[in-house]
MARGUVEX-86985 format. One line per 5 residues: their letters; for each residue x, y, z of C-alpha. Coordinates in Angstrom, 1 decimal. Example, Ala and Ser with C-alpha at 12.3 -4.5 7.8 and 13.67 -1.06 7.14 Angstrom:
BEGIN
as) 12.3:-4.5:7.8 | 13.7:-1.1:7.1;
//
This chain:
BEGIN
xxxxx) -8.3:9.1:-0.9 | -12.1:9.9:-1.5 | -14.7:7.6:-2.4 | -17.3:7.9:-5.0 | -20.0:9.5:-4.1;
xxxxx) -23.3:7.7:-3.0 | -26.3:9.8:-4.0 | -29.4:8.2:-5.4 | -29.9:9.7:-8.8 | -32.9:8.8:-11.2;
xxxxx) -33.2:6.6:-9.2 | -30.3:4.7:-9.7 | -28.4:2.7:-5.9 | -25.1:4.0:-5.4 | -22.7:1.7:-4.1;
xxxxx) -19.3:3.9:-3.4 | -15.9:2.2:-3.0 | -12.6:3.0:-0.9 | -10.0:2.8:-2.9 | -7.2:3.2:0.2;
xxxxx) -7.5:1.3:3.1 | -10.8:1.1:6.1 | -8.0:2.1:8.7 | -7.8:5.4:7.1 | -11.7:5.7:6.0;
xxxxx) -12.5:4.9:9.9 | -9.8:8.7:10.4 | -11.7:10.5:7.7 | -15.0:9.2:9.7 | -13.5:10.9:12.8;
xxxxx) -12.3:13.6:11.3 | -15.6:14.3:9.6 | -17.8:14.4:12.7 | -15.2:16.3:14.5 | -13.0:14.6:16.6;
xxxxx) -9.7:16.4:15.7 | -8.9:19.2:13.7 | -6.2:20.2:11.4 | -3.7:20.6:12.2 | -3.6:18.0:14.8;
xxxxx) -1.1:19.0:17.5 | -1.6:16.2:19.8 | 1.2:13.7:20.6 | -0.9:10.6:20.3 | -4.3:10.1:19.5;
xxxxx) -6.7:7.3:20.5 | -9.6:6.3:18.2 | -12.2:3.7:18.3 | -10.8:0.1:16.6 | -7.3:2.0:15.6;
xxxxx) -4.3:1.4:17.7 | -2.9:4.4:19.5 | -1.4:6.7:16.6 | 1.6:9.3:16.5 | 1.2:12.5:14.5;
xxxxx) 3.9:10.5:12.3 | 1.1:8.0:11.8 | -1.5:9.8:10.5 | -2.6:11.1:6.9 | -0.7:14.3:6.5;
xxxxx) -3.6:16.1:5.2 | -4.2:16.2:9.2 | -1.0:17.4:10.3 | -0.4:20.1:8.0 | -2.2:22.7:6.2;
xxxxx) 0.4:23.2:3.6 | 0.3:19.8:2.1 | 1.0:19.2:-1.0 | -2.7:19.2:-2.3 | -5.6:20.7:-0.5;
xxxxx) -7.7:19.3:-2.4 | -7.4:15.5:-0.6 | -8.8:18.0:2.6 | -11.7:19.0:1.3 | -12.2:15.4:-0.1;
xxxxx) -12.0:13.8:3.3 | -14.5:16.0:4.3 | -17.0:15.7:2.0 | -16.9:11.7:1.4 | -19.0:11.3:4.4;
xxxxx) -21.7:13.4:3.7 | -24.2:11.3:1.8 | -22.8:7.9:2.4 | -26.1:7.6:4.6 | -28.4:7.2:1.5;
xxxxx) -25.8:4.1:0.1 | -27.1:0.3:0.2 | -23.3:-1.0:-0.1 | -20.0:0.7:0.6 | -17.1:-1.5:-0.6;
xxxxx) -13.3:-1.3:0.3 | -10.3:-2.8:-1.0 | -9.5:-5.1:2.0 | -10.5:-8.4:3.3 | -12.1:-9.3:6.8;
xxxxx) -8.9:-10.4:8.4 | -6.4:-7.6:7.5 | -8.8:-4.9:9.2 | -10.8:-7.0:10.9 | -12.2:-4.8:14.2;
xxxxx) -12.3:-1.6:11.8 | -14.5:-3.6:9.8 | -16.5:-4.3:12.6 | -16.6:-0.8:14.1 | -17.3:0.5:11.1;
xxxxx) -19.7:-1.8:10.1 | -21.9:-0.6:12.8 | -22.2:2.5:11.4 | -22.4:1.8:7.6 | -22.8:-0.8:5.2;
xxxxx) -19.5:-1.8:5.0 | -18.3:-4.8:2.5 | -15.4:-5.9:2.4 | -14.2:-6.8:-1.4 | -10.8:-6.9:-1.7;
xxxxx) -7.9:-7.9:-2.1 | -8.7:-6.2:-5.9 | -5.3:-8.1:-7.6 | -5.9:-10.5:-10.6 | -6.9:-13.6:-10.1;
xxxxx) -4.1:-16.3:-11.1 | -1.9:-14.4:-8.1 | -4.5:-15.8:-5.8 | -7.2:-18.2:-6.3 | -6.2:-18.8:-9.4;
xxxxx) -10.2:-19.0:-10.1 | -10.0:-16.7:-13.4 | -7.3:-18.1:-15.7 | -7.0:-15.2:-18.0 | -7.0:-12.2:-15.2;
xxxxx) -3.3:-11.9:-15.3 | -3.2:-7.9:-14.9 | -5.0:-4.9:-14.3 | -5.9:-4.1:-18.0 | -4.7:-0.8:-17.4;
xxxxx) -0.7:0.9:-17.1 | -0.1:4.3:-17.0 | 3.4:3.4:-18.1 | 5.1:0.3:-20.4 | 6.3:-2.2:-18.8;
xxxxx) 9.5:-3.2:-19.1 | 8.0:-7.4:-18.3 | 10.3:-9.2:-20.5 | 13.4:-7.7:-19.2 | 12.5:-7.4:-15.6;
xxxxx) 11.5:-11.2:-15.3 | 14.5:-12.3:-17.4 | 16.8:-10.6:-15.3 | 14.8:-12.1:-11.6 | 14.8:-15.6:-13.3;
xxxxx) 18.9:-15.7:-12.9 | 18.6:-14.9:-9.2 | 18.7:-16.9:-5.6 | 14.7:-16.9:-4.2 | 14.4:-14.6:-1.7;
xxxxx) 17.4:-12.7:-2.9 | 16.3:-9.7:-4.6 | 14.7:-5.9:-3.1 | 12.2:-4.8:-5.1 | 11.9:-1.1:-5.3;
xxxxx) 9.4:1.3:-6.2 | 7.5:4.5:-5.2 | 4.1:4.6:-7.6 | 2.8:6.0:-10.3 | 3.2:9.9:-9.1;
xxxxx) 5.9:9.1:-6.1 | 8.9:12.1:-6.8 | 11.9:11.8:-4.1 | 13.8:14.8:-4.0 | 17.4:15.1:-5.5;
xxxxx) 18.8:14.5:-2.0 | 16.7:11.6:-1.1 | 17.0:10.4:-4.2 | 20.7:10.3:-3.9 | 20.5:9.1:-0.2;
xxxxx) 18.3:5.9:-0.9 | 20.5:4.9:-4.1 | 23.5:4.9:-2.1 | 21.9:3.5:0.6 | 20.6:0.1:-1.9;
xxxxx) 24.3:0.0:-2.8 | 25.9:0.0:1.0 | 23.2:-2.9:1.8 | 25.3:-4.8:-0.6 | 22.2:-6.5:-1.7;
xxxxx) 20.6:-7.1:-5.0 | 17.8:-4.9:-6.0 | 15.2:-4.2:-8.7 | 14.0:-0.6:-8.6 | 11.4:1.1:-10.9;
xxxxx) 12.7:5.1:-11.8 | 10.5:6.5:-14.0 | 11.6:8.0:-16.9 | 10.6:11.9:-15.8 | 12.7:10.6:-12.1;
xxxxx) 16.2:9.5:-13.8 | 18.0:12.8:-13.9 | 18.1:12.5:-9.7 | 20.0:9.4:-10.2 | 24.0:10.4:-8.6;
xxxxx) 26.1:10.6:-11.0 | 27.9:7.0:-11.8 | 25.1:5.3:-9.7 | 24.1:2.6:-12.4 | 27.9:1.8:-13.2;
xxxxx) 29.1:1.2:-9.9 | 25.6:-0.7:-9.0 | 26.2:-2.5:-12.3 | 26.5:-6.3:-10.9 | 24.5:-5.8:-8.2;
xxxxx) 20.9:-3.6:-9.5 | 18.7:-3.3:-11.9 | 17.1:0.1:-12.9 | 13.5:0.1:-15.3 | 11.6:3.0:-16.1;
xxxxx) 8.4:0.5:-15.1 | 7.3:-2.8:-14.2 | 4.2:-4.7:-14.1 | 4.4:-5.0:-9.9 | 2.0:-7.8:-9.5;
xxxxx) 4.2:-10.2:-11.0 | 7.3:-8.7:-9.7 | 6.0:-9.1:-6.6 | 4.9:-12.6:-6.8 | 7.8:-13.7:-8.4;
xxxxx) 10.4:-16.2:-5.8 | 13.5:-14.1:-6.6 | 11.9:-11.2:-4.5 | 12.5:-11.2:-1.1 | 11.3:-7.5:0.0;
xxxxx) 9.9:-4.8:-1.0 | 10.7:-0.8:-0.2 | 8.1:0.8:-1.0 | 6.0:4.6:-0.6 | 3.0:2.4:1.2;
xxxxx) 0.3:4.0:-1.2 | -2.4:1.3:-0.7 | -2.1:-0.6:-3.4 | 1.1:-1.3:-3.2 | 0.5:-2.2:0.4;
xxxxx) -2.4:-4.8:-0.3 | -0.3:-6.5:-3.3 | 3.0:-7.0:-1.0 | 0.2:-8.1:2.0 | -1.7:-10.6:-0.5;
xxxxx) 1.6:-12.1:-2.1 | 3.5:-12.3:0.9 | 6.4:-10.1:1.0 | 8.0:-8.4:3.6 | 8.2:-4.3:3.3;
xxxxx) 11.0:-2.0:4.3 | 8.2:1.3:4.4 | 9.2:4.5:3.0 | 5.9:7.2:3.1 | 6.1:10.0:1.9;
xxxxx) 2.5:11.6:2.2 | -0.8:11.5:2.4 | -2.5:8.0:3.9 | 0.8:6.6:3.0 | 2.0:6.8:6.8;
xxxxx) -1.2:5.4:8.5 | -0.6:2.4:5.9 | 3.0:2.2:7.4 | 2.3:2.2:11.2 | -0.2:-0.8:9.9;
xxxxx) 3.1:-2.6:8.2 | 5.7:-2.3:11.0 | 3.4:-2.3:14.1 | -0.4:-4.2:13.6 | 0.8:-7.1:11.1;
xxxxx) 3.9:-7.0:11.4 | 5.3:-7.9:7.9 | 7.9:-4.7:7.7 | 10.5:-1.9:8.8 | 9.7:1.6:8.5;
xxxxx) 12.4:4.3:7.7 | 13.2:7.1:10.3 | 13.8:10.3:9.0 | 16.4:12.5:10.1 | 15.9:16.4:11.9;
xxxxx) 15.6:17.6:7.8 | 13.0:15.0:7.1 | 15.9:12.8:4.7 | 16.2:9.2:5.2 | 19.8:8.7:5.2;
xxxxx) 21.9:6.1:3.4 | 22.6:4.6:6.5 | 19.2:4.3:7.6 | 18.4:2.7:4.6 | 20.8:0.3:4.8;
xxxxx) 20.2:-0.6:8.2 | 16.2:-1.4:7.4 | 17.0:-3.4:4.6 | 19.5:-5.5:6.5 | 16.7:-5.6:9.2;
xxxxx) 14.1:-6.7:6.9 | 15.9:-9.4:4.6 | 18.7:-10.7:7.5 | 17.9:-8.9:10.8 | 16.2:-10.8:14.0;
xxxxx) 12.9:-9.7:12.9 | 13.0:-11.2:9.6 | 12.5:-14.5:10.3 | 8.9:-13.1:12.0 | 8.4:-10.7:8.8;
xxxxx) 8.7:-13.6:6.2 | 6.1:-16.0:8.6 | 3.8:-13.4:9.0 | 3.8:-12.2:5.8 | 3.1:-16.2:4.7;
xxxxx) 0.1:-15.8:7.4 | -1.5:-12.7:5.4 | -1.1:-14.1:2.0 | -3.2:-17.5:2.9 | -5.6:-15.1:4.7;
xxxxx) -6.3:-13.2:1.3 | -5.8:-16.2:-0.5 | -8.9:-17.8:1.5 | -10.8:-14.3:1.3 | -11.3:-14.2:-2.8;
xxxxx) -11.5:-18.2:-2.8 | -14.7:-19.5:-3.6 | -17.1:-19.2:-0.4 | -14.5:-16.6:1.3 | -15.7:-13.1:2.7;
xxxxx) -14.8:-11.8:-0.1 | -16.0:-13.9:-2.4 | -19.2:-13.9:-0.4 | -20.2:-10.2:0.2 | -19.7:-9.9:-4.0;
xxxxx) -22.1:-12.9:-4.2 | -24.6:-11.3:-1.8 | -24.2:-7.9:-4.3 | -24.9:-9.4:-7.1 | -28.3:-11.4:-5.9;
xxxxx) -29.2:-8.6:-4.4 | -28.9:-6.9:-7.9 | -30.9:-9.2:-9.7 | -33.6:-9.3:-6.9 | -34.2:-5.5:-7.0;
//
């Protein structure tokens, strides 16, 4: 969640950049100079250029002092502390998608907008060789995965993943296979190897006609592919920004971290998904999974999710184009660069 860190050394410019989203920079900001503490006990709270936030809403490094890794705590509060001394902060967003935190926070630092950060032939298909990241933590299982999307209806498919590091208990595990099966719908969705064991028992035989399991998938072209028609997913940021930039509609499922600040942004500001409910134990039931998936591919709404999702694509498409924001504030960089 932290940004590199800015410090002039040898005299060297640092120029840091967010990796998650300027939303939840703007709440580290805040929380830096003081304006809540942890744990934050409030019902709501109101911050500039953020729409009114729930406890649910916000980065649970805020709401509770046994999360899972202290160590995102103590990043939050020290990413701030020298960002004064940087000539360029970038983030991995673009000037619509966040466009009055970018402005708020603009005001207070050099703020540049980069983003979306997703190869090139998925957008402005300016680089013809940037197909992919470079870089996978896992194998992909491409050949299969596309084969398999390639026999289906556009529009038809759910595509389901949780991340890199995203572990579901064996309970919600269970809940949210079940629930894919009661949606009666088809579905994609990326287990890891190290994740299959929580798979119920029979799961993949019954689910046979209708799913398709992987250990891992390259996303980017999973996501952009016409089969794909939603996407449940753990809202970690990149993940958000791809299914924003390649317009597909979300069913959101966060588990931790800025992952629930990214899903208030999905159901509530742009309006391009569901998000889950959980239940008194924190567990997402089958049925709740099943009734957000109906909502998102079939439900009233999902006529408005799959239009503004449309909207947010052409926005990032225009972004990285040549002469767009984005396209722009990495020009400016780079003269800048050479003039120095």
């Amino acid at each position: 969640m932290g940004s590199r860190r800015s410090s002039k050394i040898f005299g060297i410019d640092g120029a840091p950049f967010f990796p998650q989203s300027l939303a939840v920079n703007a709440l580290c900001y805040h929380f830096y100079q003081g304006r809540f503490k942890v744990p934050v006990k409030e019902l709501t709270v109101s911050l500039p250029a953020l729409p009114q936030l729930t406890v649910n809403d916000l980065p649970s490094i805020f709401i509770d002092e046994n999360d899972k890794n202290p160590f995102f705590l103590s990043l939050t509060i020290n990413q701030f502390s020298n960002l004064g001394e940087a000539k360029w902060l970038f983030c991995n967003t673009f000037d619509k998608l966040e466009d009055e935190v970018l402005s708020w926070m603009g005001s207070h630092y050099p703020i540049k907008a980069i983003g979306p950060t997703i190869p090139s032939v998925y957008l402005d298909k300016r680089l013809e060789d940037d197909k992919d990241y470079g870089l996978s933590i896992f194998k992909p299982k491409t050949e299969t995965c596309m084969k398999w999307l390639d026999s289906k209806e556009p529009g038809s498919v759910i595509y389901v993943s949780f991340g890199s590091y995203g572990a579901l208990g064996e309970e919600q595990m269970e809940e949210l296979a079940w629930g894919l099966k009661r949606s009666n719908r088809l579905f994609l969705w990326v287990v890891r190897e190290s994740e299959t064991g929580k798979l119920p028992r029979n799961f993949l035989e019954e689910t046979s006609g209708k799913g398709l399991v992987v250990s891992w998938c390259s996303q980017v072209e999973v996501l952009s592919h016409k089969s794909v028609g939603c996407f449940m997913t753990h809202c970690g940021w990149n993940s958000t920004i791809e299914a924003v930039s390649l317009g597909v509609p979300m069913v959101a499922m966060p588990q931790w971290v800025d992952q629930m600040t990214n899903a208030k942004f999905i159901e509530d500001v742009w309006q391009v998904g569901v998000r889950v409910r959980t239940n008194e134990r924190g567990i997402v039931t089958r049925e709740e999974i099943e009734s957000c998936i109906r909502e998102a591919m079939e439900g009233e709404r999902s006529e408005d999710f799959r239009r503004n999702s449309e909207k947010w694509r052409e926005f990032a498409k225009e972004a990285v184009d040549e002469e767009g924001s984005s396209d722009k504030n990495i020009e400016e960089f780079v003269v800048k660069l050479a003039c120095s």
